[in-house]
C-alpha positions as CSV (number, residue, x, y, z in Angstrom):
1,X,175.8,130.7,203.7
2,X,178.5,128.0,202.9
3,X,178.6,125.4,200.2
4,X,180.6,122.1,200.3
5,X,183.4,120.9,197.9
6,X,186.6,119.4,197.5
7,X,185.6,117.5,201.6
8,X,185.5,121.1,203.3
9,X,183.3,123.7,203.3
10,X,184.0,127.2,202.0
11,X,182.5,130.3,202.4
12,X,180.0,130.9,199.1
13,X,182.0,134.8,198.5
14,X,185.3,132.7,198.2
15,X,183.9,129.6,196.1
16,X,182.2,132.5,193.7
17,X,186.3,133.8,193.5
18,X,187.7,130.9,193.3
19,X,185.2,129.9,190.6
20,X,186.2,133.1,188.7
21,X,189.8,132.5,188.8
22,X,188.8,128.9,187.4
23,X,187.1,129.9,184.5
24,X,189.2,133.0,183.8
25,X,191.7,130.7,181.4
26,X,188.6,129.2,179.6
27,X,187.5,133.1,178.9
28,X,190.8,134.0,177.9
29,X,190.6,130.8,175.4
30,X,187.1,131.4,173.8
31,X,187.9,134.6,171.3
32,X,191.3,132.5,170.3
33,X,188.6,129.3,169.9
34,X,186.0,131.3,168.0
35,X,188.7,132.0,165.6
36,X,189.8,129.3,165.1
37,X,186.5,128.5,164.3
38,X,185.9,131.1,162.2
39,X,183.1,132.7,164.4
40,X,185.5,135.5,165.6
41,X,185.4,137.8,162.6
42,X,181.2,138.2,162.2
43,X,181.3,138.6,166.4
44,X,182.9,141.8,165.3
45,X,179.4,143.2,164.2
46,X,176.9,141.4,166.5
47,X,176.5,144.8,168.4
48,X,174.8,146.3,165.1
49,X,173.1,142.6,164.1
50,X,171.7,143.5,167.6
51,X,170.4,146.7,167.2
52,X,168.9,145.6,164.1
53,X,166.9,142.2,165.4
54,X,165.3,144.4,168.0
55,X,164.0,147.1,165.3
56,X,163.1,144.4,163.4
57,X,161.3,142.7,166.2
58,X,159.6,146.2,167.5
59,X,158.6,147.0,163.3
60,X,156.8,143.4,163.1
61,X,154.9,143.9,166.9
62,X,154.0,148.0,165.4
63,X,152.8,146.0,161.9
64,X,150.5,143.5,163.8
65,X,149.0,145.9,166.2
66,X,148.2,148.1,163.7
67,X,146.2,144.9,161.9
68,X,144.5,143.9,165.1
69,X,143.4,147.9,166.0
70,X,142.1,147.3,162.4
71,X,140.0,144.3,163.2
72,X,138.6,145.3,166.7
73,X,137.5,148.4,164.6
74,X,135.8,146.5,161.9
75,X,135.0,143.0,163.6
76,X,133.2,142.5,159.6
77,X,135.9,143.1,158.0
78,X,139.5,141.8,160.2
79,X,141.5,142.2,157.3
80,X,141.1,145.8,156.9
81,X,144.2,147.1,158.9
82,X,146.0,145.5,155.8
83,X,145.1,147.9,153.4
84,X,146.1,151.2,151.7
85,X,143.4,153.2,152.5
86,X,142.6,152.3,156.1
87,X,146.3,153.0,157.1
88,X,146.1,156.4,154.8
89,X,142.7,157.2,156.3
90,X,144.5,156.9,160.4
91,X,147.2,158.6,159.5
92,X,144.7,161.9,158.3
93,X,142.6,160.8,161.9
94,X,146.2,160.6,164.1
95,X,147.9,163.9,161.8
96,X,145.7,165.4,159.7
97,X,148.3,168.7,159.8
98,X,151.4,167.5,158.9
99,X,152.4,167.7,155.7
100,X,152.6,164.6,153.6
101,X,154.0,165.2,150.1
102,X,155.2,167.9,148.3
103,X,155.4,168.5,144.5
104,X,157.4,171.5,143.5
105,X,155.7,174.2,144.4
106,X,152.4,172.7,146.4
107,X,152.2,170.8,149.7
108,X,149.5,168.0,150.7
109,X,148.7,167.2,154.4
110,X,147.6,163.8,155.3
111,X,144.1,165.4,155.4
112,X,144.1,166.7,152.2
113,X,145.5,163.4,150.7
114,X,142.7,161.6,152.1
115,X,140.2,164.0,150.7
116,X,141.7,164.0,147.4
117,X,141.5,160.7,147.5
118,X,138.4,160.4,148.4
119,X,137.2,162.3,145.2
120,X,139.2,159.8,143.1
121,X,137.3,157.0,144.8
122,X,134.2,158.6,144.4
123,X,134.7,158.8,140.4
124,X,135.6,155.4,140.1
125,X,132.6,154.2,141.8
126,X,130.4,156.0,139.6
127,X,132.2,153.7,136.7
128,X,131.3,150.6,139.3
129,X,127.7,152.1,138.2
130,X,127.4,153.4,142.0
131,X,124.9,156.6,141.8
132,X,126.1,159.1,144.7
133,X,123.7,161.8,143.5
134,X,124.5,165.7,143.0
135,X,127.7,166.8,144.4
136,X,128.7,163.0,145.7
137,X,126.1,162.1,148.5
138,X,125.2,158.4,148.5
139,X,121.7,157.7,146.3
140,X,120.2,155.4,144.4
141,X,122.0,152.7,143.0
142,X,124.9,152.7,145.9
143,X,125.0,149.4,147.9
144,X,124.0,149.2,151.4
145,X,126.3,149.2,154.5
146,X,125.7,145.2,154.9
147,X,126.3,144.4,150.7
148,X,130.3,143.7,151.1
149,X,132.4,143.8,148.1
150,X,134.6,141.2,147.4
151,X,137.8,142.7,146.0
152,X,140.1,139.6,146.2
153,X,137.0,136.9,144.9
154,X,138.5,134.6,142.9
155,X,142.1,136.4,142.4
156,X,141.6,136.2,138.7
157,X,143.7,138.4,136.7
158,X,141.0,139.9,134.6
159,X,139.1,141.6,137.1
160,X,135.9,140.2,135.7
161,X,133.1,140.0,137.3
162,X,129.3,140.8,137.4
163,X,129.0,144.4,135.8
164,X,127.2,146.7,138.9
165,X,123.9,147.7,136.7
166,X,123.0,151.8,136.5
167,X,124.3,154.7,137.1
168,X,126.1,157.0,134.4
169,X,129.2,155.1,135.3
170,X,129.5,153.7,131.3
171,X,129.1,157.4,129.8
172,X,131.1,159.4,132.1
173,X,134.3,156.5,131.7
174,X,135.0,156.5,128.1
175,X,131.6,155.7,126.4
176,X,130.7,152.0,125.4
177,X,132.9,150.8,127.9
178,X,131.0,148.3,130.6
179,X,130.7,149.2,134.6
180,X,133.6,148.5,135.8
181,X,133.1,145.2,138.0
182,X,134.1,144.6,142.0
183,X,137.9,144.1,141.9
184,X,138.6,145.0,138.5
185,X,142.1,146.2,137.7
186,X,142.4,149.8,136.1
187,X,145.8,150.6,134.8
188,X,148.2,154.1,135.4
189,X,150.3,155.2,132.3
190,X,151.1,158.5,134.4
191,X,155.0,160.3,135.5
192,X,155.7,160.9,139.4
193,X,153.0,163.6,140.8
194,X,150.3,163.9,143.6
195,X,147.6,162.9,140.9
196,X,149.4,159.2,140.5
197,X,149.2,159.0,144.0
198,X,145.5,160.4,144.4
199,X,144.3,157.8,142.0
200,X,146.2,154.9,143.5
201,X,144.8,155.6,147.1
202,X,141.4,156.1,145.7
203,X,141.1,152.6,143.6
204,X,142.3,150.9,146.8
205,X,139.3,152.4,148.3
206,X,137.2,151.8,145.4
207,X,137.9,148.1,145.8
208,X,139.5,147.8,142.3
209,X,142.9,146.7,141.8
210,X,146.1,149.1,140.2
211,X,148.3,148.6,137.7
212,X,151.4,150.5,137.7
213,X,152.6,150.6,133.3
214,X,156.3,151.8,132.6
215,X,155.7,155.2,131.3
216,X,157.9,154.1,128.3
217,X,156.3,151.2,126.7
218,X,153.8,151.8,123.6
219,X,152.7,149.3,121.4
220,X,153.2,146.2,121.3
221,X,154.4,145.5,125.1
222,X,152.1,148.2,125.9
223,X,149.3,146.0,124.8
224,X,150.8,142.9,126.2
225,X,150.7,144.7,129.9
226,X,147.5,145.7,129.7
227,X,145.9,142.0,128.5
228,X,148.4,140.0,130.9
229,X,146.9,142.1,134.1
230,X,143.0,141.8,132.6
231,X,142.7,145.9,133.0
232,X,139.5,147.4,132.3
233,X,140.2,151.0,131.8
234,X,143.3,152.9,131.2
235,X,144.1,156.8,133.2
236,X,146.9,158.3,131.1
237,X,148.2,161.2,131.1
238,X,147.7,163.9,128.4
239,X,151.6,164.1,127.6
240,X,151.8,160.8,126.6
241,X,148.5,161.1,124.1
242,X,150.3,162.3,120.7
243,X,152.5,159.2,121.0
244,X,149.7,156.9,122.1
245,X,147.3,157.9,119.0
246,X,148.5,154.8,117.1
247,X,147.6,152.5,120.3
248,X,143.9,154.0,120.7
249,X,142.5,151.7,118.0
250,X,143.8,148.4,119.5
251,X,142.5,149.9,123.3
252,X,138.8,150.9,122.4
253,X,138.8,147.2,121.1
254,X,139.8,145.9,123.9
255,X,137.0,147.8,125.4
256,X,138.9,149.6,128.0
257,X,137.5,152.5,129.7
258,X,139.9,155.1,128.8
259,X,140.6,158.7,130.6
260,X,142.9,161.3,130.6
261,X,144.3,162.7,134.1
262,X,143.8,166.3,132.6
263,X,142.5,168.9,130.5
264,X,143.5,169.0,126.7
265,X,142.2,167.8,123.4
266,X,140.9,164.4,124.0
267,X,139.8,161.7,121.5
268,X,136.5,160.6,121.4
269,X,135.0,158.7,124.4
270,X,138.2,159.8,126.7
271,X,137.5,162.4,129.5
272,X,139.1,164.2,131.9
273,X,139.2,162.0,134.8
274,X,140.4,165.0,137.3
275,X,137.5,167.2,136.1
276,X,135.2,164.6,137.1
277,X,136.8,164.5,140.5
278,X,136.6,167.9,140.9
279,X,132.3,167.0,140.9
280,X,132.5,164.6,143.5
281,X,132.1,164.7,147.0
282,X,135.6,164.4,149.5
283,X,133.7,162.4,152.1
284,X,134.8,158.9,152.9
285,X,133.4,155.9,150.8
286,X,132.2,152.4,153.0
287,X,135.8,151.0,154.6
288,X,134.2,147.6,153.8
289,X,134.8,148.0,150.0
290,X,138.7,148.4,150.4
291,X,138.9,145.6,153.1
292,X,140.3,141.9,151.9
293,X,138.8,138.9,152.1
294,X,142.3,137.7,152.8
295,X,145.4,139.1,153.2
296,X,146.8,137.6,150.1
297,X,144.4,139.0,147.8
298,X,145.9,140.9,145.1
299,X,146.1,144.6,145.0
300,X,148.6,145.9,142.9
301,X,150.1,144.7,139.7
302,X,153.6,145.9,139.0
303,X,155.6,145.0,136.1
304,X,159.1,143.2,136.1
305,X,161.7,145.0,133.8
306,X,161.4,141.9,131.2
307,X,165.3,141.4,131.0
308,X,164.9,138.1,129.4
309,X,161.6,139.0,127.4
310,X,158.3,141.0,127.8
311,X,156.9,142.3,130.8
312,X,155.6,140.0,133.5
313,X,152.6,141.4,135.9
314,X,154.0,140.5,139.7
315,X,150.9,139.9,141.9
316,X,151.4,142.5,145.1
317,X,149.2,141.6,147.8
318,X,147.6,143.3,150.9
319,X,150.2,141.8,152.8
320,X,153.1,143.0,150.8
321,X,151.7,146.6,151.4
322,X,151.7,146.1,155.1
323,X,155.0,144.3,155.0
324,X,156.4,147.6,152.8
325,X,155.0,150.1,155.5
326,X,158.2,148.5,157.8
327,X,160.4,149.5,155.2
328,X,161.8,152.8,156.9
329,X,161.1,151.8,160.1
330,X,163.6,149.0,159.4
331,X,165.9,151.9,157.9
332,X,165.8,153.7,161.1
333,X,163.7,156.7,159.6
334,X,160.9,158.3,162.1
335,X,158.1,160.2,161.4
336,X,159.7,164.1,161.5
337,X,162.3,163.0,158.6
338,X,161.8,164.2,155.3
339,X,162.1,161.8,152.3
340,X,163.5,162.8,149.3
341,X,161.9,160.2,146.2
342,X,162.9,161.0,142.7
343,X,162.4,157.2,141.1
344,X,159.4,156.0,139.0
345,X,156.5,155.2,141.3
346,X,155.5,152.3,138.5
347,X,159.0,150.7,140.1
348,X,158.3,148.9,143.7
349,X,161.6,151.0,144.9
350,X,159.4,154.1,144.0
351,X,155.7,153.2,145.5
352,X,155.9,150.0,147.7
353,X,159.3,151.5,149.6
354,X,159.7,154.8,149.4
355,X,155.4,156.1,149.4
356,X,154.1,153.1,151.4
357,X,157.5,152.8,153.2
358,X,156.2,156.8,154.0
359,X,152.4,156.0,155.4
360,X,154.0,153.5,157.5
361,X,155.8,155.9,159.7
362,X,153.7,158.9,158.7
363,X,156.5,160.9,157.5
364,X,156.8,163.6,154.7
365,X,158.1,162.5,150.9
366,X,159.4,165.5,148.7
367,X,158.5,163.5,145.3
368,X,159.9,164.9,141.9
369,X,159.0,163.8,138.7
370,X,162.5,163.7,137.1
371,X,165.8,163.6,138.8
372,X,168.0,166.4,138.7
373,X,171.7,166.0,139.9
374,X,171.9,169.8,139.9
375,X,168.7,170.8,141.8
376,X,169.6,168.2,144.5
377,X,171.0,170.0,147.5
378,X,169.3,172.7,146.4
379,X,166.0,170.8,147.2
380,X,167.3,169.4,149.8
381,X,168.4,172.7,151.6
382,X,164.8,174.1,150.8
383,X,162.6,171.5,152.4
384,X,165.1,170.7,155.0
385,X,165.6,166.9,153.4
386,X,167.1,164.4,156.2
387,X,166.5,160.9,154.0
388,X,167.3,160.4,150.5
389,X,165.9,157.0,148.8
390,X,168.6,156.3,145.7
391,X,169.3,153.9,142.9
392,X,173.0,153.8,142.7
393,X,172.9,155.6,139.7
394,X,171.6,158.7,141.2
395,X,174.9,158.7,143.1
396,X,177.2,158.6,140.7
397,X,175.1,161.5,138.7
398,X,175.9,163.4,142.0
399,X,179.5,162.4,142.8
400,X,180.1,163.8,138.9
401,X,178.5,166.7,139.6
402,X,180.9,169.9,140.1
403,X,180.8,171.2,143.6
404,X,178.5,173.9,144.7
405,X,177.5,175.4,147.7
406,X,174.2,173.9,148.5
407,X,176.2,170.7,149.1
408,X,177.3,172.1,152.4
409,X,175.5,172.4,155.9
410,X,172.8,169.7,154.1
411,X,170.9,167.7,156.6
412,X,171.0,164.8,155.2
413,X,171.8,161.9,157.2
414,X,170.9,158.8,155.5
415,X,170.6,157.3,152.1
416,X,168.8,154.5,151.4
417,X,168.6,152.4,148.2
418,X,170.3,149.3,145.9
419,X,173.0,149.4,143.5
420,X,175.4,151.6,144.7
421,X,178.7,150.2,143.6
422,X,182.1,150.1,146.2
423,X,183.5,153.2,144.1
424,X,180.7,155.6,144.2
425,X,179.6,154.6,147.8
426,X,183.3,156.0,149.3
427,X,183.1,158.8,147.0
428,X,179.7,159.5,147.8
429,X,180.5,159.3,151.6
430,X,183.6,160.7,151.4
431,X,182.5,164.6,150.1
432,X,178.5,164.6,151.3
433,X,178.8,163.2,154.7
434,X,178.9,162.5,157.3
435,X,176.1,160.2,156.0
436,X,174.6,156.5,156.6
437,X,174.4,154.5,153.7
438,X,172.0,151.6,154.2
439,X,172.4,149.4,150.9
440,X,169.6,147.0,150.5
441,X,168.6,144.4,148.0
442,X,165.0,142.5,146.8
443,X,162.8,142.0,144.1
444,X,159.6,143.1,143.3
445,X,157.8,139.5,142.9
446,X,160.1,138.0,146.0
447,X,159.4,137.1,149.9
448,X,162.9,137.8,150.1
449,X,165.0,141.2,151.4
450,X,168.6,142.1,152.9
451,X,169.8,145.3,154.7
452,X,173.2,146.6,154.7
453,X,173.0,148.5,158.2
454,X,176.6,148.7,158.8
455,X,178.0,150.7,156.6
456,X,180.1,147.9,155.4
457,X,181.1,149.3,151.5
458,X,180.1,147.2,148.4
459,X,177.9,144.9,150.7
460,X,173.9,144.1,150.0
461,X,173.4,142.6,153.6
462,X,173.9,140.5,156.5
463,X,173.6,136.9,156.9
464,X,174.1,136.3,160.3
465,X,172.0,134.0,162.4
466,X,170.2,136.8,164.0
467,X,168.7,138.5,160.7
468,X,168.2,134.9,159.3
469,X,165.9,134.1,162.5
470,X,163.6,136.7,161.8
471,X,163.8,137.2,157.5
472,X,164.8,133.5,156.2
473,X,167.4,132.9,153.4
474,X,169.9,130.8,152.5
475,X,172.4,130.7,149.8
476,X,172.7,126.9,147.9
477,X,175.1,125.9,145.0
478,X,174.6,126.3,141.6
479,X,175.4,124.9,138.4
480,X,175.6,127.8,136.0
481,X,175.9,125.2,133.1
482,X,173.2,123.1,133.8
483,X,171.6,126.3,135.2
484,X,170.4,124.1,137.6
485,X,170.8,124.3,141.7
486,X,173.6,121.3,142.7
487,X,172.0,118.2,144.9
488,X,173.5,115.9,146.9
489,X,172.9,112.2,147.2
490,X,169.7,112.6,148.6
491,X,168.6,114.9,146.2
492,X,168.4,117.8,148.7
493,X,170.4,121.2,148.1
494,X,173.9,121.8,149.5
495,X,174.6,125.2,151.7
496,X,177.5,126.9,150.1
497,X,180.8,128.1,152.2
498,X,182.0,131.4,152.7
499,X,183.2,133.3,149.6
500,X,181.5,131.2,147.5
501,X,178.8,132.1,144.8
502,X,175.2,130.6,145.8
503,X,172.2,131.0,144.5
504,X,169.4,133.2,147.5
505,X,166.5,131.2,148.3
506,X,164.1,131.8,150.9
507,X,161.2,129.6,152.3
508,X,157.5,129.9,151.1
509,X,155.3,130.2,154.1
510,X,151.8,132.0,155.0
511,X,154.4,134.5,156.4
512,X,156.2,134.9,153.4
513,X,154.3,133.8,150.0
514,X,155.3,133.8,146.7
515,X,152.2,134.6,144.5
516,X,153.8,134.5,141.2
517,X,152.3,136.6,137.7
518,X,149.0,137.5,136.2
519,X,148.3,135.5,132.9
520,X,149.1,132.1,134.0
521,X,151.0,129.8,136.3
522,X,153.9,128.9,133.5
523,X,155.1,132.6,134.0
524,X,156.3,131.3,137.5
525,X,158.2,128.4,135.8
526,X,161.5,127.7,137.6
527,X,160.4,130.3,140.5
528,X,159.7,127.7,142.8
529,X,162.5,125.1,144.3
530,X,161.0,121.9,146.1
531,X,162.8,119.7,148.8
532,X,165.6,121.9,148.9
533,X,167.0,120.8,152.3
534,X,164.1,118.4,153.2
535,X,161.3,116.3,151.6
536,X,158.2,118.7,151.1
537,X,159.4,121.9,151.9
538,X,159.4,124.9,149.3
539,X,161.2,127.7,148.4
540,X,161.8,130.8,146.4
541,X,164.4,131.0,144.0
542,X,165.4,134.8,143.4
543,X,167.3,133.8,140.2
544,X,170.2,135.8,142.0
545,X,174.0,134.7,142.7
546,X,175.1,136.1,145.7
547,X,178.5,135.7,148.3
548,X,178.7,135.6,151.9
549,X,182.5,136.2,153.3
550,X,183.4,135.1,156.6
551,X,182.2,138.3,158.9
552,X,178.5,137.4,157.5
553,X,178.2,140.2,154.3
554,X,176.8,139.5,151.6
555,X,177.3,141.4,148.2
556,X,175.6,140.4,144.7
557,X,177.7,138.6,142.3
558,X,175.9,137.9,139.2
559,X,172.0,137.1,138.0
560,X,171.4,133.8,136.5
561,X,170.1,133.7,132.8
562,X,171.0,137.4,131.9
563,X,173.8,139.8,132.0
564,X,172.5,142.1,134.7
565,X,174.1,143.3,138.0
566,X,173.4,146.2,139.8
C-alpha cells in the first residue's frame, strides 16, 4: 500500500518513519513546553490521579448497582437500596459468617448484627403502637404489607406526625409519653459499643430518624440538641444518669420518651430498653418501612462541634449513607481488612466513614470505646488489624508513646483519617511503617471531600482535573476583612492561582445537595454562594481556606470566622 506526498509516492512503512523522525523534535519539546507552562510538575502524579479516577469510577458504578439490585427487588419501594438496613440486611444474606464487629472481648457476625438489630427494631415499633404479640410475631395493631410508611413525609425536623393508635407502645417507652409517630427522630446519648450500633440499625428499620448527641453536653446545649432536631424520646446510657438527674425534669416536659440502654436503678417512667429487646422477636420487620420516599430524605441528624456557638443539627440523608459506603472503597480497603475505629460514633468520622464506610465493603471494624495509645499494637497484633481510621491526634499520642514490642511485625498497612500534621505524619511513617497514609478532609454538613492518595506529607488532597471531573470543587478568593468571597466586574467569583489561599466551594446539584440544619433555614445563612462563576448557578461554601501549589496538592490553611485548623 503506498501513499502520495511531496509529488512522489512512498511506501506507507517509510512515510510512518519518516513521520516519526518528523515529530520526534516536537516530542522532545512538549515536557520543556509543559513546563514552561507549568503543567510539568502535577504530570509528575497523573499515574496515581489515574489509578484513583478509575476506583472512583468503579466505587460510583458498585454504588448504583447496588441501588438498582435494590429497586428491581422492591419495584414499591426503588429507593430502598439507599438505606441502612437493606445494605446491612445483604450483607447478613451475601456473609452471614464473617465477623463484623468486635468489642473487647465479644465478636458479631453480619448475621447476628442483623438479628440484634432486628430486636431493636422490634422494640421501637411497639413505641410506633405496632402490637407484634407474645415473643414478637406480627398481631393486631401491625400495619399491613400494602400500608407504606412514609419516613421522609414532609422532612420536618420534629418528627411529628399522626400518633399510630394502640398497642402498649406509650407504657413500655417511658410512661405518658405519646406513640412515637412515622419518621419521628429518637436521640442516642450512648459511648462507642455494639448496643449504639444495634439501636441505630434498628430505628433505620423502624422508619424513625437518629440523632447522634455528644456524649458530653448536659444542660443547657443538651436541651438545645434535643428541641433543634424535634426528638421524641431519648436512649441514654446508665453511666451518664447521675450526671443527667438535674436534666430529667426539663426532658419529661418535653415529653420525651425516655430509656436507659441497661440495667440499673432507673427513675420513674425510664426502662431498660435492652431488656425489652431481649422480649422481642429477631425476625425481620416489613423492608417497606425503612425504604425513602426519596433519596434526600433525612435520616440521621448529627451535630456540628458549635465552634462559633451552640450545636447545629446537620441533615444526613439516605444518599449521604450510600455516598459514605464508598468511603473505603475509595481508600483502597477490601472486604478481608480489618478496621481499627476508636473515635466517637456521634462524629461523622466515627459512624458515616468508618461503620457505614465498613457495610459498604463488608469488612470487619474492631471498635473501642476509648482510645488507648498503649493498648494499640497490642490490639492490633491480636485481631490481626490491617486499617487504622485516625484523627491526627491519635498519632501524635502514638508517636509519644515509648517503644514496645507489639509495635513490630504489625500488619498494618494503611491509615486513614484528617488532621495529621507534616511533623507527626514523617514521624508516624518513619518508625510504624512501611505504611500508607491517606489524609482526607470534609465536613459533616458538606457535598464536598478530598483524598490525599499520594502519600504527599502535610497535603489534604488533589486538585487535579481528573478528581475535579468526577468530585467538583474549586477554590475562589476571599476577603477575610469583609469576610466576603472577592467578585469581579461582573459580579462572578475569581479562581485563585497556585499558592494562594482560596476559599473551597463546590456545586449544589441532585448529585451533590446541600440540605442544610434542623430548626430553620437561617442556620444555613452564608452556606450557600449564588452566581459564583455564572448567572444562576449555586454553590457550597465550606467556610474553609485552603492552597493549591503547582503539582495540584492542596493542604488547609485557615477556617474563616474562627481560630480552628486541624
Amino acid at each position: 500500500m503506498f501513499v502520495s506526498g511531496w509529488n512522489q509516492t512512498v511506501p506507507t512503512e517509510e512515510a510512518g518513519s519518516m513521520a516519526a523522525l518528523l515529530l520526534l523534535p516536537l516530542l522532545l519539546l512538549l515536557p520543556l513546553l509543559l513546563m514552561k507552562l507549568h503543567l510539568w510538575p502535577q504530570l509528575r502524579w497523573l499515574p496515581a490521579d489515574l489509578a484513583f479516577a478509575v476506583r472512583a469510577l468503579r466505587c460510583k458504578r458498585a454504588l448504583r448497582a447496588r441501588a438498582l439490585a435494590a429497586a428491581a427487588a422492591d419495584p414499591e419501594g426503588p429507593e430502598g437500596g439507599c438505606s441502612l438496613a437493606w445494605r446491612l440486611a445483604e450483607l447478613a444474606r451475601q456473609r452471614p459468617t464473617h465477623t463484623f464487629l468486635i468489642h473487647g472481648s465479644r465478636r458479631f457476625s453480619y448475621s447476628e448484627a442483623e438479628r440484634k438489630s432486628n430486636r431493636a427494631a422490634r422494640a421501637f415499633l411497639r413505641a410506633r403502637g405496632w402490637d407484634w404479640g407474645p415473643g414478637g410475631d406480627s398481631g393486631a395493631g401491625s400495619p399491613g404489607e400494602g400500608e407504606r410508611a412514609a419516613p421522609g413525609a414532609g422532612d420536618a425536623a420534629s418528627g411529628s406526625g399522626a400518633a399510630l393508635a394502640g398497642g402498649d407502645g406509650a407504657a413500655r417507652g417511658g410512661g405518658a409519653a405519646a406513640p412515637l409517630a412515622p419518621g419521628a427522630t429518637v436521640a442516642l446519648l450512648l459511648p462507642a459499643g455494639p448496643e449504639f450500633l444495634w439501636l441505630w440499625f434498628g430505628l433505620a428499620k423502624a422508619g424513625l430518624r437518629t440523632a447522634f448527641v455528644p456524649t458530653a453536653l448536659r444542660r443547657g446545649p443538651l436541651l438545645h440538641c434535643l428541641r433543634s432536631c424535634g426528638a421524641r424520646a431519648l436512649v441514654l446510657a446508665p453511666e451518664f444518669l447521675e450526671s443527667l438527674e438535674p436534666d430529667l425534669p426539663a426532658l419529661r416536659t418535653m415529653g420525651l420518651h425516655l430509656w436507659a440502654a441497661g440495667p440499673g436503678t432507673h427513675p420513674a417512667g425510664m426502662s431498660d430498653l435492652l431488656a425489652e429487646m431481649s422480649t422481642e422477636g429477631d425476625g425481620p420487620v416489613p423492608g417497606y418501612l425503612s425504604s425513602p420516599q426519596s433519596i434526600t430524605d433525612t435520616c440521621l441528624y448529627i451535630f456540628t462541634s458549635g465552634t462559633t456557638g451552640l450545636p447545629k443539627a446537620a441533615r444526613i440523608s439516605h444518599l449521604k449513607i450510600l455516598q459514605c459506603q464508598g468511603f473505603y472503597q475509595l481508600c483502597g480497603v477490601h472486604q478481608e481488612d480489618v478496621i481499627y475505629l476508636a473515635l466517637p460514633l456521634y462524629h461523622m468520622s466515627g459512624s458515616l466513614l468508618g461503620i457505614v464506610g465498613c457495610l459498604g465493603i463488608g469488612a470487619t471494624v474492631v471498635l473501642k470505646s476509648k482510645f488507648s495509645a498503649g493498648q494499640f499494637w497490642e490490639d492490633c497484633q491480636q485481631h490481626r488489624v490491617t486499617v487504622f481510621q485516625y484523627i491526627g491526634e491519635l498519632c501524635r499520642y502514638l508517636v509519644n508513646q515509648p517503644p514496645n514490642k507489639a509495635e513490630q511485625g504489625h500488619k498494618v498497612r494503611l491509615a486513614v483519617g484528617s488532621g495529621l500534621r507534616p511533623d507527626t505524619w514523617e514521624r508516624f511513617v518513619r518508625r510504624f511503617g512501611p505504611l500508607q497514609v491517606l489524609e482526607t478532609y470534609g465536613l459533616t454538613e458538606g457535598n464536598v471531600a478530598t483524598i490525599n492518595y499520594t502519600g504527599q506529607r502535610g497535603a489534604v488532597g488533589r486538585a487535579s482535573w481528573l478528581y475535579k471531573h468526577i468530585f467538583p470543587f474549586s477554590l475562589i478568593r476571599y476577603d477575610v476583612t469583609t469576610g466576603e468571597p472577592i467578585r469581579d466586574a461582573r459580579g462572578h467569583c475569581v479562581a485563585t492561582s497556585p499558592g494562594e489561599p482560596g476559599l473551597l466551594v463546590a456545586p449544589v446539584s441532585q448529585q451533590s445537595p446541600f440540605l442544610g440544619y434542623a430548626g430553620g433555614p437561617e442556620l444555613a445563612q452564608g452556606k450557600l454562594l449564588k452566581d459564583v462563576f455564572r448567572p444562576g448557578d449555586v454553590f457550597f461554601n465550606t467556610g474553609d481556606l485552603l492552597v493549591c501549589d503547582d503539582q495540584g496538592f492542596l493542604r488547609f490553611h485557615d477556617r474563616t470566622g474562627d481560630t480552628f485548623s486541624p
